[in-house]
Structures are given as structure tokens and as C-alpha cells.
C-alpha positions in Angstrom: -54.8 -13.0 21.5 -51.8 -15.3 21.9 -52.4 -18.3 23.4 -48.7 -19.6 23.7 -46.3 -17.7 26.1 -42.7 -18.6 26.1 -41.0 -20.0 29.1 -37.7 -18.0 30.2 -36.6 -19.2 33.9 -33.2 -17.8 35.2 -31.9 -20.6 37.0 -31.8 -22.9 34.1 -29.5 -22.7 30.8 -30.5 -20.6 28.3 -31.1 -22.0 24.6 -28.2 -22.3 22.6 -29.9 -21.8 19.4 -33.4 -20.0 17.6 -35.4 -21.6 20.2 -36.8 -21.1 23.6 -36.8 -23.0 26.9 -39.8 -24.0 26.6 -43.5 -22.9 25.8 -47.1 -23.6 27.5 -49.8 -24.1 26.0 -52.2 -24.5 29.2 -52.5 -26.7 30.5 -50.0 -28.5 28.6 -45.9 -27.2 29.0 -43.5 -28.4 26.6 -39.5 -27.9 27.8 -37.4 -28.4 25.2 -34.6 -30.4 25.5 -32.3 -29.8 28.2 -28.2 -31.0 27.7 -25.8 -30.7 31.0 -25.0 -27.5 30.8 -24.0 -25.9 34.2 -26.5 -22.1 34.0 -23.8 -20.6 36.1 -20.5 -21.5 34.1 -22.7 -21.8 30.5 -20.5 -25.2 30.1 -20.6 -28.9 30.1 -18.5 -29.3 33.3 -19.5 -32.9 34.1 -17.8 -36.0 32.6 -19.5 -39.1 33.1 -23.4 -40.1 31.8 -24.2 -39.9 36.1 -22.9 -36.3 36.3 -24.5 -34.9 33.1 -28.2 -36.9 33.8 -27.9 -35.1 37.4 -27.2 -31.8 35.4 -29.9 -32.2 33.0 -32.3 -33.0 35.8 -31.3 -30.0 38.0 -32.1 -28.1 34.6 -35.2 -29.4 34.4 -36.5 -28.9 37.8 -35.6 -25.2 37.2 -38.0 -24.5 34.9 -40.6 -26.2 36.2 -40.1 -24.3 39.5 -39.5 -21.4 37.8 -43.2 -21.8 36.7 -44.9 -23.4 39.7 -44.6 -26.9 38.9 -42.7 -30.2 39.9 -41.3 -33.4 38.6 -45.3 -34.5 39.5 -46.7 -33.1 36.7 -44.6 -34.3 33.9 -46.9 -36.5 31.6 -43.8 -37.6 29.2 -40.3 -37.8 28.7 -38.1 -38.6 25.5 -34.4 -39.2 26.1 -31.8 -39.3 24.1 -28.1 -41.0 25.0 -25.1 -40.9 22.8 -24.6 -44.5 24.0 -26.4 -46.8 24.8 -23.9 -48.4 27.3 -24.7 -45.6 29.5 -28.6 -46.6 29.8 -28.5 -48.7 33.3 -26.3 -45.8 35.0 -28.7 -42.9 33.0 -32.2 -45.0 34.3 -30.8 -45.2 37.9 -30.3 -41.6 38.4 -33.6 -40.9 36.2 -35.6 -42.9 38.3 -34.3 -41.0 41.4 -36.0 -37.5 40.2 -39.4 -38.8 38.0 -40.9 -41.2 40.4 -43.7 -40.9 39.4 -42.9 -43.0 36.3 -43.8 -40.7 33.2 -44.4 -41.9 29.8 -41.2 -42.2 27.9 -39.3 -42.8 24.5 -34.9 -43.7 25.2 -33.3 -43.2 22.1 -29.3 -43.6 21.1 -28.4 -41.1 19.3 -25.2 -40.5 17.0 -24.4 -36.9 18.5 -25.6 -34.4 21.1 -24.7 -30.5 21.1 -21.8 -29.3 22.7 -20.6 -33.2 22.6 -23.2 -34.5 25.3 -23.8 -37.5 26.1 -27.7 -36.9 27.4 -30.8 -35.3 26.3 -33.8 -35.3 28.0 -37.2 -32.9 26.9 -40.1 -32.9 28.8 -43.6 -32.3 28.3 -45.9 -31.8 31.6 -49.6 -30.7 32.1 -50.8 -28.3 35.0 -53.0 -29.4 37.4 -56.8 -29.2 36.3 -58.1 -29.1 39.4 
């Protein structure tokens, strides 16, 4: 019996390499990491660090409604910039979308796929209730 099942949502990018979106491990969830690119044009349409964190986070919230959960359950973020001049603009619209203040690592980086300038992977835990 396998325990892991892989996450494959619709509305969200898919992977761009030999990985998956994601994969559970209940109740744990671990969503690899998401870059801006738009699921509809399969491209990094937005310019600035504000535009590609909103992208990333749109991504995001797509797989976890595409598997019954919200920005609530996320236990952990790590997030990785290609500059580090972007970090006050990045943490404003971040803070917008987990405020519930998850655990987090912020890295700079020295390159991101498809030329990004954000990263964010998420690991979230369902509810044990």
C-alpha cells in the first residue's frame, strides 16, 4: 500500500521538470516550489517582485483548493528571492495571503528557473480534528 499520493491540481502550473506539484503524506502536504508562472499562458508574464509574489501566491492557493485546504493550514514556508532588494515589497504582499504567520526560511538566491525572481514552497498539515 502506498502511503504517498501525488498532488496534480488543474488550476495551478504544472511542474517544469521530473517532479510533481506536490505530494501528501497525511496529514502532512508538501507543495513544491511554486515560480510565477501564469497556468493559463504556461509563462512568466509578470515583471516586477509584486506581480510575480501575487502569481506565486495565486499558484499556491490552487493547490491547496484543489485539495480542500487554505492558506490556514500551512505550517511552513521557505522563500527564495533572486534579490534581496526586493524583500520589503515580497513581505508586504506575502503577508497579505499567510496571515496566519507560518514558520519561515527567506533566502537570496543567485538564480531561479525560467529567470524568476521568487520562489516560495510550502508545507501544510490537514486538520486533525
Amino acid at each position: 500500500m502506498n502511503l504517498i499520493k501525488k498532488i496534480n491540481v488543474k488550476n495551478a502550473p504544472g511542474a517544469i521538470g521530473p517532479y510533481s506539484q506536490g505530494t501528501i503524506l497525511e496529514p502532512f502536504i508538501f507543495i513544491s516550489g511554486q515560480i510565477p508562472i501564469d497556468p493559463k499562458s504556461a509563462i512568466i508574464s509578470e515583471k516586477d517582485i509584486i506581480g510575480q509574489t501575487k502569481q506565486v501566491i495565486e499558484n499556491i492557493d490552487a493547490i491547496l483548493k484543489g485539495i480542500g485546504l487554505t492558506s490556514k493550514n500551512v505550517i511552513k514556508t521557505n522563500c527564495y528571492l533572486s534579490n534581496m532588494e526586493n524583500f520589503d515589497k515580497f513581505n508586504g504582499e506575502y503577508a497579505k495571503y499567510f496571515q496566519t504567520k507560518p514558520a519561515r526560511s527567506c533566502v537570496c538566491v543567485k538564480a531561479l528557473p525560467k529567470g524568476a525572481l521568487i520562489e516560495i514552497e510550502v508545507t501544510a498539515v490537514k486538520d486533525i480534528n
